[in-house]
C-alpha positions as a Markdown table, in Angstrom:
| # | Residue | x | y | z |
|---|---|---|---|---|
| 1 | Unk | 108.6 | 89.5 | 110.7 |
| 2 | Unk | 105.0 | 88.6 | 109.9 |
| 3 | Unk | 103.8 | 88.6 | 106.6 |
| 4 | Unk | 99.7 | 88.2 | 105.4 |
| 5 | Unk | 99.2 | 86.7 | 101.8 |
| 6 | Unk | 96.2 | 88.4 | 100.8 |
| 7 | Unk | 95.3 | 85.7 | 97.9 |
| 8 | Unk | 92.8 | 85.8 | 94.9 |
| 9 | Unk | 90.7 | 82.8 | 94.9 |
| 10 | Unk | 92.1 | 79.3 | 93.8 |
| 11 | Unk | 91.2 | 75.9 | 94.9 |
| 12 | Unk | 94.5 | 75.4 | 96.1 |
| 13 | Unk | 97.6 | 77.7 | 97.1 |
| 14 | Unk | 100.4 | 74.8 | 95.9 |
| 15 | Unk | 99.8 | 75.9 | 92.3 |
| 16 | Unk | 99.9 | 72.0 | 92.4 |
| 17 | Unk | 95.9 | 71.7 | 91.0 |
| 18 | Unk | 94.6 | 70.2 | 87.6 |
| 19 | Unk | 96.9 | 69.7 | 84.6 |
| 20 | Unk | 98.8 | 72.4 | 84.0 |
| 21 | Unk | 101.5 | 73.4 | 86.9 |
| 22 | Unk | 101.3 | 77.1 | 88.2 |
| 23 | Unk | 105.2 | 77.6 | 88.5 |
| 24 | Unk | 104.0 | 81.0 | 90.6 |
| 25 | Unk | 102.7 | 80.0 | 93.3 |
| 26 | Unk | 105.0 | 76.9 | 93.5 |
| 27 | Unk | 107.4 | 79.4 | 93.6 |
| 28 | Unk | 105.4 | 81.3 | 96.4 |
| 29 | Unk | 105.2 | 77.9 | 98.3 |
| 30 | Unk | 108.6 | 77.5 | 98.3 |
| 31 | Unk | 109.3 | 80.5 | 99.3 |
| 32 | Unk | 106.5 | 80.7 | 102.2 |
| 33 | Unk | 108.3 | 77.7 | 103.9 |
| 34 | Unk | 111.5 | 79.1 | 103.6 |
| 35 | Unk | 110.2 | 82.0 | 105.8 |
| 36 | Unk | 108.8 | 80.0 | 108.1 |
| 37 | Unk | 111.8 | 77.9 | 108.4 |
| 38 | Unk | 113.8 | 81.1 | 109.5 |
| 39 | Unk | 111.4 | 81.9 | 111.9 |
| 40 | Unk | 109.1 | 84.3 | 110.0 |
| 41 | Unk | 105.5 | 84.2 | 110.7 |
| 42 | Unk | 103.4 | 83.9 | 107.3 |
| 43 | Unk | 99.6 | 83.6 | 106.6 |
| 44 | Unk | 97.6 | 83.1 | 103.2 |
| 45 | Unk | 94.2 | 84.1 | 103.3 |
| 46 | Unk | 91.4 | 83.6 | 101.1 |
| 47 | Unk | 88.3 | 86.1 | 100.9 |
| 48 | Unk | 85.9 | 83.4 | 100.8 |
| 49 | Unk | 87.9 | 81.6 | 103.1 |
| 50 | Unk | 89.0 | 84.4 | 105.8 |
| 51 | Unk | 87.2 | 87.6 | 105.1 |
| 52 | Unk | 88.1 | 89.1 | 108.7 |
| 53 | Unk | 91.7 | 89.2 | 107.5 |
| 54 | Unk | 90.6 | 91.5 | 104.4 |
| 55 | Unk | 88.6 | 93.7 | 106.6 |
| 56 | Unk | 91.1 | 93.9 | 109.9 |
| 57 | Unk | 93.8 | 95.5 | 107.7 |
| 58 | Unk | 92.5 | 98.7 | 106.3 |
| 59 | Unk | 95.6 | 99.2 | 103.6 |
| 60 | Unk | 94.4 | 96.1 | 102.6 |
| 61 | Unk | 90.5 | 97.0 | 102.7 |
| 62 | Unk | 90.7 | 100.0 | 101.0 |
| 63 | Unk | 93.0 | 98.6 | 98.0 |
| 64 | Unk | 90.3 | 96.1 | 97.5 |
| 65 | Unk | 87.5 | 98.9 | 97.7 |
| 66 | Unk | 89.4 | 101.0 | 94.9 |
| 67 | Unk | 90.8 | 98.2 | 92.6 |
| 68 | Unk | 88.5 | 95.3 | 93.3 |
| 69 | Unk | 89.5 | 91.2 | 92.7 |
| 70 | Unk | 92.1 | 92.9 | 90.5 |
| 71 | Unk | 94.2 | 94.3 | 93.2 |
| 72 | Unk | 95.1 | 90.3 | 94.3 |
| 73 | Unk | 97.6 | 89.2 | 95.8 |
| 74 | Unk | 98.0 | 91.6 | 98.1 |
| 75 | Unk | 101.4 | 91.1 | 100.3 |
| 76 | Unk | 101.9 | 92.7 | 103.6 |
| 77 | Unk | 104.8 | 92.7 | 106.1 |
| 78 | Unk | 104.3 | 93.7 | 109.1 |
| 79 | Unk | 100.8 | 95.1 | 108.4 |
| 80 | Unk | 102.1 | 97.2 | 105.5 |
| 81 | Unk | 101.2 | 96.6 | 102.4 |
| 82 | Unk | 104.4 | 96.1 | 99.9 |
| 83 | Unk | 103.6 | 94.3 | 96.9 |
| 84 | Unk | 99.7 | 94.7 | 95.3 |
| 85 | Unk | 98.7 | 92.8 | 92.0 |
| 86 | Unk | 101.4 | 90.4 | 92.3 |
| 87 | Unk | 103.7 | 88.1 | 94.9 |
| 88 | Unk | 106.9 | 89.6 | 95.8 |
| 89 | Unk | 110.5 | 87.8 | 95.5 |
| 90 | Unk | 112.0 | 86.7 | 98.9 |
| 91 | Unk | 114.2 | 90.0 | 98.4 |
| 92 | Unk | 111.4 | 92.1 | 98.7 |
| 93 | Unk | 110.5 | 90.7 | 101.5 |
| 94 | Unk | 113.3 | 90.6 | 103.4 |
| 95 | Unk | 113.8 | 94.6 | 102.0 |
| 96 | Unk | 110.3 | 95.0 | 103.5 |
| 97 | Unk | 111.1 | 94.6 | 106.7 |
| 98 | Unk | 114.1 | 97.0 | 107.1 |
| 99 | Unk | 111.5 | 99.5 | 106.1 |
């Protein structure tokens, strides 16, 4: 399964940054290398980081062109979109890919 992390823009995905923890994306850390660990193939991408990756997958390109910024995350599997506006748990994920 390969899934693309379409994220808003952060200085860092860890939710680690400044004072105040961002239990989120810790918990979308954690659960990114628990994919990986199983063999999944997962990539975060940035806009102003990786703006190929926005534009290669047009579910993804025309979300942003409808909603805007407010449309991020966006969360893929398998080059379908399945979760918009907000991460998925690892159950959706894993539901995803049945689909």
């Amino acid at each position: 399964m390969k899934i693309d992390i379409f994220d808003p823009e952060m200085c860092c995905s860890t939710g680690l940054c400044g004072t105040s923890p961002d239990l989120e994306l810790i918990r979308v850390g954690e659960m990114v290398e628990k994919l990986k660990v199983d063999g999944h193939v997962v990539a975060r991408h940035m806009l102003s980081r990786d703006t190929v990756a926005f534009t290669a997958n047009s579910q993804v390109y025309e979300t942003m062109l409808k909603e805007g910024m407010k449309a991020l995350p966006i969360v893929a599997v398998n080059g379908v979109i399945c979760a918009v506006g907000r991460y998925p748990q690892l159950d959706e994920l894993l539901a995803a890919k049945e689909s």
